[in-house]
C-alpha positions as MATLAB code, in Angstrom:
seq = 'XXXXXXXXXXXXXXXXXXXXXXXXXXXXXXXXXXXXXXXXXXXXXXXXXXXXXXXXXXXXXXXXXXXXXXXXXXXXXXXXXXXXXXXXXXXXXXXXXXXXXXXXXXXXXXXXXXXXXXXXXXXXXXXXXXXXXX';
ca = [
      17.283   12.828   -4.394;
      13.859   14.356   -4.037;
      12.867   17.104   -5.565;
      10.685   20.070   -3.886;
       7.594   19.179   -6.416;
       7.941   15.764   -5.795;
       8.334   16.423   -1.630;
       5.189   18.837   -1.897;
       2.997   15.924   -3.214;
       4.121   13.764   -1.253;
       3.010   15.987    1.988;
      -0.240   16.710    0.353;
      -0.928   13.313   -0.018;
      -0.039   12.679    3.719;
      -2.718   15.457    4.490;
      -4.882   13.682    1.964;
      -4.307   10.516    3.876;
      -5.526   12.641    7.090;
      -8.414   13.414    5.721;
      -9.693    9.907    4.515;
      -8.944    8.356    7.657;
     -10.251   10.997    9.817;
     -13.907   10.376    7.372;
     -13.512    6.701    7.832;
     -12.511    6.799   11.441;
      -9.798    4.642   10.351;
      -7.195    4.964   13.805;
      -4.900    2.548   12.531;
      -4.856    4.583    8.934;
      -4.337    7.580   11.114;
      -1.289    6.737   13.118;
       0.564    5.336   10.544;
       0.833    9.011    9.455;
       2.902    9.761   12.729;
       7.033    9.798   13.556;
       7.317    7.582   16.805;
       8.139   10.459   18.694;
       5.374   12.435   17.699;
       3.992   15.672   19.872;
       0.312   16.605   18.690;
      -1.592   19.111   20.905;
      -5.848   18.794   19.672;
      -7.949   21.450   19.189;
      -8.788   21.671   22.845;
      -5.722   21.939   24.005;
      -4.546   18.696   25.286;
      -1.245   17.555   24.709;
      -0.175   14.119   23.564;
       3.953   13.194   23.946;
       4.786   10.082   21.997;
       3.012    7.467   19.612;
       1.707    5.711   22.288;
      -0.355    8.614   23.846;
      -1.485    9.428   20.450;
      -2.333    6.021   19.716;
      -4.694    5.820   23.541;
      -6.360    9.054   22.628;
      -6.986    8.300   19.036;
      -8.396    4.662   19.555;
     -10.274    6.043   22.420;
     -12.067    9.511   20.625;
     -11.987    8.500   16.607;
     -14.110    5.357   16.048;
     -16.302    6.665   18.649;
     -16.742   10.264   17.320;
     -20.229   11.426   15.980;
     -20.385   13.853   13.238;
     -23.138   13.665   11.018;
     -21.275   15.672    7.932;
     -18.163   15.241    6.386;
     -14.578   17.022    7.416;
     -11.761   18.246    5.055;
      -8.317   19.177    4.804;
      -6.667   21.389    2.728;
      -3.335   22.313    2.321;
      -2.992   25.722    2.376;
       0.853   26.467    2.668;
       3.708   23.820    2.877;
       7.381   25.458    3.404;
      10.338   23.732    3.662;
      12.639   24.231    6.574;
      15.516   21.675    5.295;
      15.115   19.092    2.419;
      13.718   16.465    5.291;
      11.463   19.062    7.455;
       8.421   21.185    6.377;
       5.879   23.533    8.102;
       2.231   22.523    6.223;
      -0.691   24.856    7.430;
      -3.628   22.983    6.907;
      -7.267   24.421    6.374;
      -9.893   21.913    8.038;
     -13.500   22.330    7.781;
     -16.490   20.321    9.172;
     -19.223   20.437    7.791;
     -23.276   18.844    8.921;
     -26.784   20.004    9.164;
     -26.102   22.587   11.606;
     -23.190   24.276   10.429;
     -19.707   24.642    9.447;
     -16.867   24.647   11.878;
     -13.068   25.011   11.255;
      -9.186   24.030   12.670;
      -6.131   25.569   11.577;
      -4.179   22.729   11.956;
       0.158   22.956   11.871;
       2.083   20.210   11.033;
       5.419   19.904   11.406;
       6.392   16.838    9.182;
       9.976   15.082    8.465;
      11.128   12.755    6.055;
      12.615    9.325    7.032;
      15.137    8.456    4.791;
      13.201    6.003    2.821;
      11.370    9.512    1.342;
       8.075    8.665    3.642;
       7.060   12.421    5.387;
       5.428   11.799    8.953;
       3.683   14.132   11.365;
       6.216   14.909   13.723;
       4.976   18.223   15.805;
       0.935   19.261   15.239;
      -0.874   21.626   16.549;
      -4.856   21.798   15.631;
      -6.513   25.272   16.304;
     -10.275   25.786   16.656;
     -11.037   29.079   14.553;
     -13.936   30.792   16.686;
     -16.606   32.183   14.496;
     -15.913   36.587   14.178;
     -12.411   35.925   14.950;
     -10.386   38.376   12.496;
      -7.431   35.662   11.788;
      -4.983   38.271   10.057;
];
């Protein structure tokens, strides 16, 4: 039986995971993270149904993408919904030589049985600079 401390690292260290493949452009790192029947929306708005989409979008847009900085994530809230599904609100910041930008990512993760947590439902949110985000 897993423990709430125990789940809680083990969901930062998914977001941790995120974050390392996202800097290494690793696309095979990065969908290992996700439940087969995954639903991730980007932070432009386009929806992706399914491992498979993910998996076209992601081999498509990550190896290729140009950022000259680096990007992190930060967990900034992780609640538990039932013992196998949590709500993580993620704080992810890019930074280069012209600026810093930031996503609001939510995941919605579950836990097979084996303990693993996966992204299941994400939604990544662009914060627009002035926006008052209370």
């Amino acid at each position: 039986m897993h423990t709430d401390a125990a789940d809680i690292k083990a969901i930062e260290d998914v977001v941790a995971t995120v974050e390392r493949t996202q800097r290494a452009r690793d696309a095979d790192g990065f969908l290992s993270l996700f439940h087969p029947d995954a639903l991730w929306t980007t932070g432009h708005g386009k929806v992706l149904v399914g491992l498979d989409a993910i998996a076209e979008f992601t081999r498509s847009v990550l190896p290729a993408a140009e950022w000259d900085g680096e990007v992190t994530y930060e967990v900034v809230h992780t609640q538990l919904l039932r013992p196998d599904v949590a709500a993580v609100k993620v704080r992810q910041v890019y930074r280069s030589a012209e600026g810093e930008s930031e996503g609001v990512p939510l995941y919605v993760m579950t836990r097979r049985d084996d303990g693993a947590w996966l992204l299941h439902v994400c939604q990544n949110t662009q914060v627009h600079v002035g926006e008052d985000r209370r």
